[in-house]
C-alpha positions as CSV (number, residue, x, y, z in Angstrom):
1,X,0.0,0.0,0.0
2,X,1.1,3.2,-1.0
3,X,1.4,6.1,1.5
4,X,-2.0,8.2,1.3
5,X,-0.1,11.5,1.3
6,X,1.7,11.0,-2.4
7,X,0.1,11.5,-5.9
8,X,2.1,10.3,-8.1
9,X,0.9,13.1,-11.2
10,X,0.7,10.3,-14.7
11,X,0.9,13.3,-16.7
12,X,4.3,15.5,-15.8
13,X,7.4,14.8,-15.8
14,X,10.1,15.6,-13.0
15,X,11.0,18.4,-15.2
16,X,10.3,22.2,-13.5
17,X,6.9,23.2,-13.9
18,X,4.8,26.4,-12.7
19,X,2.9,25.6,-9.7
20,X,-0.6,26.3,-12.1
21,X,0.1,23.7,-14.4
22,X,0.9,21.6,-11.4
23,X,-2.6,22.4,-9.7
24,X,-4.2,21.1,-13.4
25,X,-2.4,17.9,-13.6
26,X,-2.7,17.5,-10.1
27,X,-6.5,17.6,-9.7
28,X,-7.3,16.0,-12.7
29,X,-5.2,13.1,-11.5
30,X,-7.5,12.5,-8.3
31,X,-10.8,12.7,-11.0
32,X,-8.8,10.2,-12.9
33,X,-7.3,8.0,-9.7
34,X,-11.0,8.1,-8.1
35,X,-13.0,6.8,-11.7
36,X,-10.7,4.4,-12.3
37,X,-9.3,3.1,-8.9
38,X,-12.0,3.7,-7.1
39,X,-14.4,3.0,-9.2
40,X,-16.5,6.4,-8.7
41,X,-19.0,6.5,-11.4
42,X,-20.1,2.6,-10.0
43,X,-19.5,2.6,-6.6
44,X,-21.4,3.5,-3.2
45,X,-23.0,6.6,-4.2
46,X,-26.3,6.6,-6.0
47,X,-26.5,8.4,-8.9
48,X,-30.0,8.5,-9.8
49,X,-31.0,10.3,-6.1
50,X,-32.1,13.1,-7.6
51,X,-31.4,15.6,-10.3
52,X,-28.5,17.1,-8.3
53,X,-26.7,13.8,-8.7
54,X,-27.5,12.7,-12.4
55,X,-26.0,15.9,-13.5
56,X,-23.0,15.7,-11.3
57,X,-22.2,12.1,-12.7
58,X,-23.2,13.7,-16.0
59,X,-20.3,16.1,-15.6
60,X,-17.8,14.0,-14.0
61,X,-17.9,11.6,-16.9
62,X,-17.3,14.7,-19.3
63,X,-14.4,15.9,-17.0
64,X,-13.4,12.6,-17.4
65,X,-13.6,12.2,-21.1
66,X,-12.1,15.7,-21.6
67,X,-8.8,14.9,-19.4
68,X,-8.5,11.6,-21.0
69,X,-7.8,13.2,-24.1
70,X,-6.5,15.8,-23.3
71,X,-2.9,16.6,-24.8
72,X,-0.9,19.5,-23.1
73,X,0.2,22.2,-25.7
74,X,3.6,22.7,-26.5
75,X,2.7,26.6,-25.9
76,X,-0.3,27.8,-23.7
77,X,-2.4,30.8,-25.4
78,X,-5.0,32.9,-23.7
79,X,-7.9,31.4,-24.6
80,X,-6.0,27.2,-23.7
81,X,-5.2,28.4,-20.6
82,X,-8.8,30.2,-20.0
83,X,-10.8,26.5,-21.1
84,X,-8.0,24.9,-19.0
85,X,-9.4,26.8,-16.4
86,X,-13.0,26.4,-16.8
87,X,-12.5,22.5,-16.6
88,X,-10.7,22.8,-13.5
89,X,-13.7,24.8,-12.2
90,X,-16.0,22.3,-13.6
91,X,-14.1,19.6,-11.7
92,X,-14.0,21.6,-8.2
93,X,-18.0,22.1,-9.0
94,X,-18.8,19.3,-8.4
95,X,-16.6,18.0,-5.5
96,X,-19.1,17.4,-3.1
97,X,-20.1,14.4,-5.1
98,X,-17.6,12.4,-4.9
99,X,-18.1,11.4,-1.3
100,X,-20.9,13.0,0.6
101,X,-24.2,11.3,1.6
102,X,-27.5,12.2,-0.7
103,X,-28.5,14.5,2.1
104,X,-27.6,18.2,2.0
105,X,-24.2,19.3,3.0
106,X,-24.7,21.2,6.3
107,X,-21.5,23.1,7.0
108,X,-22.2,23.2,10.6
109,X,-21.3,19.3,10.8
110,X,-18.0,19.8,9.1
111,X,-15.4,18.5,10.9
112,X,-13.1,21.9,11.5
């Protein structure tokens, strides 16, 4: 078993990179780790709860998809880096799926 604290990023080298780029491969890899090692789009959560939760698998499979084939420019224009973006906001969107009850998320039973 692997130590819980190291993510091994499938997509960078150990060459230098900027910490943004970083924070894109990085998140992407837990979407990726969680589909296909943990089985998220087939596991303990049921998808069809309500709307909430058919969209949010819905989008997780197209976050999926997207990072799948996704193919890192040689060169990063505006308008890359601005999708790149969007699909990372995408991805945080919908993080309370991938591990939270049906029932509404109460902040006030967050552990601190």
């Amino acid at each position: 078993m692997r130590p819980a604290n190291l993510l091994k990023i499938e997509t960078l080298s150990n060459d230098w990179r900027d910490k943004d780029i970083i924070l894109l491969h990085a998140c992407f890899q837990l979407l990726k780790n969680c589909v296909e090692d943990e089985n998220l789009l087939n596991c303990h959560i049921d998808w069809e709860y309500d709307e909430r939760h058919r969209q949010a698998k819905h989008e997780i499979e197209e976050l999926y998809q997207w990072w799948a084939s996704y193919v890192e420019p040689p060169t990063l224009d505006e308008e890359g880096y601005n999708h790149e973006s969007e699909m990372l906001k995408r991805l945080v969107a919908v993080r309370w799926a991938c591990g939270l009850k049906p029932e509404p998320f109460d902040r006030r039973m967050a552990v601190p």
